[in-house]
N, C-alpha and C positions, 0 to 999 in steps of 0.2 A: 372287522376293524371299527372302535367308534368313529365316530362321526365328531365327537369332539377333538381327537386330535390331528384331523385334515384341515391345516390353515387356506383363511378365507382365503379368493381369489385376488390375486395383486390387482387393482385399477389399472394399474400400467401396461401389463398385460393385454387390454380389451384390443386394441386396435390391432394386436400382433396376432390375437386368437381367431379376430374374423379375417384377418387374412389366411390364417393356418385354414380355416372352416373353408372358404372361398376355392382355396387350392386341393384342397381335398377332393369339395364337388368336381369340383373340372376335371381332373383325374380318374373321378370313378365314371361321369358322364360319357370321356375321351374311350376310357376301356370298355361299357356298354358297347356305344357305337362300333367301335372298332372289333372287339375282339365277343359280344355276344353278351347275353342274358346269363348267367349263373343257372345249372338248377336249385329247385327252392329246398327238397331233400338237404342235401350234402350243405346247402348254404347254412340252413338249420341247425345240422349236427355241430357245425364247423363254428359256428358265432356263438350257440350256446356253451360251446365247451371255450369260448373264449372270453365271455362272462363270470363263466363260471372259476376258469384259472385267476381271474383276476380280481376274484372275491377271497380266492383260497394264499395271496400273496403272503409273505412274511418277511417283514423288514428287520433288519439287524442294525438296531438305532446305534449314529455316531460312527459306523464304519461303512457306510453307505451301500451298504449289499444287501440286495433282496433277494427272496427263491421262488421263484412263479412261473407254470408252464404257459404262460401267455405265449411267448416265444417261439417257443417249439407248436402250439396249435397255428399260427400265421402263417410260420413255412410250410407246416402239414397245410394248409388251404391254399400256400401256391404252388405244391405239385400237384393236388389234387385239382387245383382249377385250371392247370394248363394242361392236365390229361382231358379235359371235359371240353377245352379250347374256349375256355369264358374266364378269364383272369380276373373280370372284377371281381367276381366272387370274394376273392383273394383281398381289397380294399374294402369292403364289404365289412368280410371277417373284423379287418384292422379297425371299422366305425363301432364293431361291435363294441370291440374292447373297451371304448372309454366310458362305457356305462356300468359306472361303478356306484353302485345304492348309495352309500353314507356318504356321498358328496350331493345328493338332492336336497341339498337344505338352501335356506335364502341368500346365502353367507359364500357355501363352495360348489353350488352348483353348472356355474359357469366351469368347471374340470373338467367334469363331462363332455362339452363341445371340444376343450382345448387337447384336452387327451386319444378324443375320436378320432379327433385331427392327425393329431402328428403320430399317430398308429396307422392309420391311414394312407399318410405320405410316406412314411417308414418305409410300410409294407409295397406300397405300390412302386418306390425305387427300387426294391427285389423284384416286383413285377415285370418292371420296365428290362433290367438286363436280365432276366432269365426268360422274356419273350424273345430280347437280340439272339440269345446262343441256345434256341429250339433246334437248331442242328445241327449244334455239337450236345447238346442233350439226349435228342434221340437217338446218338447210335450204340453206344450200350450205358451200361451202369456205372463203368469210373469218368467218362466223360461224362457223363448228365451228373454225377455227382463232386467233376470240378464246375461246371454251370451253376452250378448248386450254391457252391460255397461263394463263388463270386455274389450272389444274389445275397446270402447271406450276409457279407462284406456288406454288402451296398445297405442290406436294413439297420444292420449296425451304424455304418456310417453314418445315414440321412438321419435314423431318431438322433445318434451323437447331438451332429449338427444344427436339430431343430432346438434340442433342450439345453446348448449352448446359448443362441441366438435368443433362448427367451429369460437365459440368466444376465444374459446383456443387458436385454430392454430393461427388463426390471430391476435392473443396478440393485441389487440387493447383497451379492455375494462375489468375494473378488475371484477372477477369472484362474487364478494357480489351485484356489480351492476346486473352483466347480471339475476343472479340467481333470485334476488328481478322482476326485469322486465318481465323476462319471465316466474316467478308462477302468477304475476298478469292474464298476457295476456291467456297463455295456461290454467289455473283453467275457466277460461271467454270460453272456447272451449266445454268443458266437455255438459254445456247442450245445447250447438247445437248440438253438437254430438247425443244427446239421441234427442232430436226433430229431427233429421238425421230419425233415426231410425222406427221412426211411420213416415217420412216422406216416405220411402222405404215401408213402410207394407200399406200404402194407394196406393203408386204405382203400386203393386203386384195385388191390391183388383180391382181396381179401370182404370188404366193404366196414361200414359202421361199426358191427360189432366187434373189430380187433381192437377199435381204438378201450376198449375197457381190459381186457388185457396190459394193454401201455399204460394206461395211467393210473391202473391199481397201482403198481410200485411205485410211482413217482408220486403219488398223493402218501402213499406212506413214509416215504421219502422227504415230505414237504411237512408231515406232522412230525419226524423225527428233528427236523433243522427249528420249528416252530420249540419245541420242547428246549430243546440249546438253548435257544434264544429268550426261553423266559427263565433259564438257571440262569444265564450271565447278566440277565437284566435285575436279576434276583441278588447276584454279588454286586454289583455296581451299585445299587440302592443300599447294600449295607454298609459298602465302603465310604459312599458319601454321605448317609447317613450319622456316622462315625468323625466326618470331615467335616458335617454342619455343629456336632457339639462340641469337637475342640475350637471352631470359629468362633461360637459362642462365648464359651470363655476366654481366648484369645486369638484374635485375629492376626495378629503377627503369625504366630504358629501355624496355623489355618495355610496361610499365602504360602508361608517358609515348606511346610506340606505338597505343595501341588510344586514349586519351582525343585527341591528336590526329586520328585518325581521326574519332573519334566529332563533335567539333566541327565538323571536315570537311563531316562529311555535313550536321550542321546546315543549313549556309553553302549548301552544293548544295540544299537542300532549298529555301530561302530564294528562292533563283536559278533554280528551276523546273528543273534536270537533270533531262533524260531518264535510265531507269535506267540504260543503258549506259553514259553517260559519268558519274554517281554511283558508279558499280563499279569505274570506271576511277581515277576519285577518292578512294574509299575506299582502293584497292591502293596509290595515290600514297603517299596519308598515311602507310599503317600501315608503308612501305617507304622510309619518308626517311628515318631515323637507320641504314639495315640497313649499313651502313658501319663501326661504332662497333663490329662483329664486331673487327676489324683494332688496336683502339684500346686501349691498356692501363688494364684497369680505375684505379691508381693516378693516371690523367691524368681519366677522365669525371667522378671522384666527390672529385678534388681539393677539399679547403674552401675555401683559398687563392687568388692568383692566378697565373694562367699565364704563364709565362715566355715569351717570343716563340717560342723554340725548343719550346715545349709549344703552344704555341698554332697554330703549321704544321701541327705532329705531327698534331691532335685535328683541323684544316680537313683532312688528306687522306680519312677517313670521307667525305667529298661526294665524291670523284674515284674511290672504293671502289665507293660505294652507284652512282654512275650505268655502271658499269663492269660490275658483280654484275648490275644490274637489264635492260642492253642486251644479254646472254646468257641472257634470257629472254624468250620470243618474245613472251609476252602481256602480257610488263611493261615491253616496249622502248617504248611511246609514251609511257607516265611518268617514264621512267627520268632523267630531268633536274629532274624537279618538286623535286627538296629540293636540288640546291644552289644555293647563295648568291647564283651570278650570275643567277637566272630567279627569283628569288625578290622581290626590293629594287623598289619601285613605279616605274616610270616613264610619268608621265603623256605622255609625248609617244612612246609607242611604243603607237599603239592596234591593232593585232594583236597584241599580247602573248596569250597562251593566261592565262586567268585561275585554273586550277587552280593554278599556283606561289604564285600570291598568297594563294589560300586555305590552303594548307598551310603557309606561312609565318605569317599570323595565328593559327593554331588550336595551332601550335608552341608562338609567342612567349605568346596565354595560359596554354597548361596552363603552361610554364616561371614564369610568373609566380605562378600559383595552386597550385604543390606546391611543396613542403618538397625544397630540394636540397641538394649538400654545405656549399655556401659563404650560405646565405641560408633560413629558412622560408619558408613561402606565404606571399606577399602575399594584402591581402583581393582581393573581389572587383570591389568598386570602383574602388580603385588601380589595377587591372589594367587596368578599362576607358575609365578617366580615363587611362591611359599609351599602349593602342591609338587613343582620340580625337586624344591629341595630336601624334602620328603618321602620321594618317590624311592621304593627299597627299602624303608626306613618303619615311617609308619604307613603310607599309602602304595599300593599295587603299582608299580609301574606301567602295564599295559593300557590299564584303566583310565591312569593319568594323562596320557597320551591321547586316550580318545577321545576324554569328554574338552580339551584342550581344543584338538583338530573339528571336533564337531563346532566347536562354538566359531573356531575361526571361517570354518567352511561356511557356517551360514550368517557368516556376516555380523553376529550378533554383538553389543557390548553389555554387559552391566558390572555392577559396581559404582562408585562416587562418580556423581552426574550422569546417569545411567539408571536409576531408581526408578518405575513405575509408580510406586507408592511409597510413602514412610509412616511407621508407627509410632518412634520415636524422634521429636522434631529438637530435643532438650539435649541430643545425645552429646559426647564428648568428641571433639577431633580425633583423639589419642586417649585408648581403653587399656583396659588392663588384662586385654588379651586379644586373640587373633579370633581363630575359629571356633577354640572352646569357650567353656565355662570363664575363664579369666584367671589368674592365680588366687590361692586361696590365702588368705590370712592365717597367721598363726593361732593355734587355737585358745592359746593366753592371750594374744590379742583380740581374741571374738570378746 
């Protein structure tokens, strides 16, 4: 991982990291005394292969999931240290972990102590109740392997709760985010934790060299997720790529872009998509005006209306955009979703693919609820009283419904007084259309 993309250490942070530091010593000091010296062997194998998972990590930017056997080596070091009857060991492992190289720099080096840390006390609350239920551990293998999982429980819970507390102090991110990101991430722990576990009881059985058996597959396992992760990183930079040069020319469109998306997903949300076809969805949305590249600004942001001959002009962006999108390999199955002919409801065509239909509603609202050249935002009502009366007509009925029930569910409003941004500040109260183009003039009268 570079090194350039680990932000610096928060200032705010300091005072919460040396107490994380402070609690850690006393924890691994308390289990010394108490529970014995580690051997140096197995501490060895056990902290290097936990450096070493934690070099080999792969994050999946924006969806807050990573793939890293760190996890599963900590529990493998607390059965293995509570066979040996030295649990530090096991907090040891956990200081190992936060020595991750491309944070020794002047900037993020303090990670290192803050991450030892709360690995540490992670690990050593698994310590702590899988030392209480040593005797229901020992008497066979599904009892020591429900001990198990409570410990596991416990390491989940305590990192949770540490990487909560330090998104608090450092007021940087609000609390519905961090809490959604990190039950994704930390629930995604739990069964490496318990493959940890029989990873430690094959150790015990068996010794050091099993452990390269185990983590052959799973390091192949960790190049196959890493490979994903730089194809979608690979689409997502073409997409917005794509999304920086219609901004460019027009930024209205740009925004109009992402807020169609975003209603988009609603709608998928709504309709239970699988991730994969919500990704496929989402790329639909944001890439259905990508046409309007071709289109002269003085025809998009017209106040007026369109001349038949301006109004051809501005329909070939549909025969653009599907054309642009079919010479992209991973955007050729949506590459029809935005024009006009897949888009218009028809009830008696029941294979119709229903992603057109949802990109077409999530259009025709935002068109309706911003401020454009020839009309301001309608409110939010009007909007949804003009998608109602449409529904069966020219818009999906089901679809109507959800992206309706989505926005009520979450509270949201826009439309007039409801506006984030305006591009148009000159616009007219009352245009000469709703969600389309606007009526077109006679073409004697052009």
């Amino acid at each position: 991982m570079d090194a350039s993309v680990i932000a610096p250490f928060p200032r705010q942070l300091a005072l919460y990291c040396g107490c994380l530091v402070a609690l850690a010593a006393a924890l691994a000091a308390a289990l010394v005394v108490t529970d014995g010296v580690p051997r140096v062997p197995a501490l060895l194998v056990l902290a290097g292969l936990a450096v070493f998972s934690m070099h080999r990590t792969v994050v999946l930017n924006g969806d807050g999931i990573s793939f890293s056997p760190v996890t599963m080596v900590f529990m493998a070091a607390v059965a293995v240290f509570d066979h040996d009857h030295a649990l530090s060991g096991a907090v040891f492992v956990g200081l190992a972990g936060g020595l991750f190289l491309p944070s020794l720099h002047r900037r993020t080096w303090a990670w290192v102590p803050f991450n030892a840390a709360n690995w540490a006390c992670s690990v050593g609350g698994a310590v702590l109740v899988y030392a209480s239920l040593r005797g229901l551990a020992n008497r066979s293998l599904p009892t020591s392997l429900i001990a198990f999982v409570l410990a596991a429980v416990t390491f989940v819970a305590v990192n949770w709760v540490l990487l909560v507390l330090s998104y608090l102090v450092e007021r940087h991110r609000a609390p519905r985010e961090v809490f959604a990101e990190l039950v994704a991430q930390l629930l995604g722990d739990i069964p490496f934790a318990l493959v940890g576990f029989l990873v430690g009881r094959l150790y015990i059985s068996y010794g050091p060299a099993i452990l390269i058996l185990v983590f052959a597959p799973i390091l192949i396992a960790r190049e196959m997720f890493a490979s994903y992760v730089h194809v979608k990183e690979s689409h997502e930079e073409t997409v917005h790529m794509l999304i920086r040069a219609l901004e460019e020319k027009d930024r209205y469109t740009a925004g109009h872009a992402e807020r169609v998306a975003n209603y988009a997903c609603y709608m998928g949300e709504s309709l239970n998509f699988m991730p994969s076809r919500m990704e496929r969805l989402r790329f639909a949305a944001l890439m259905h005006d990508i046409g309007k590249l071709v289109v002269p600004n003085q025809l998009l942001n017209k106040p007026g209306r369109l001349t038949a001959d301006e109004f051809a002009q501005v329909r070939i962006h549909e025969k653009v955009s599907v054309e642009m999108l079919s010479h992209i390999d991973f955007l050729q199955p949506i590459a029809g979703a935005g024009h006009s002919d897949n888009t218009r409801f028809d009830p008696d065509d029941a294979d119709h693919p229903i992603e057109p239909y949802i990109v077409m509603i999530a259009d025709a609202y935002d068109a309706m609820t911003s401020t454009r050249a020839y009309r301001k935002a309608l409110t939010q009502e009007v909007a949804f009283q003009e998608l109602r009366d449409n529904a069966g007509i020219q818009f999906h009925p089901a679809c109507v419904e959800a992206l309706i029930s989505a926005i009520e569910r979450r509270g949201e409003k826009h439309g007039a007084g409801h506006e984030e941004s305006q591009e148009f500040h000159d616009a007219p109260d009352v245009g000469v259309g709703s969600a389309g183009l606007g009526d077109l003039l006679p073409s004697e009268a052009g």
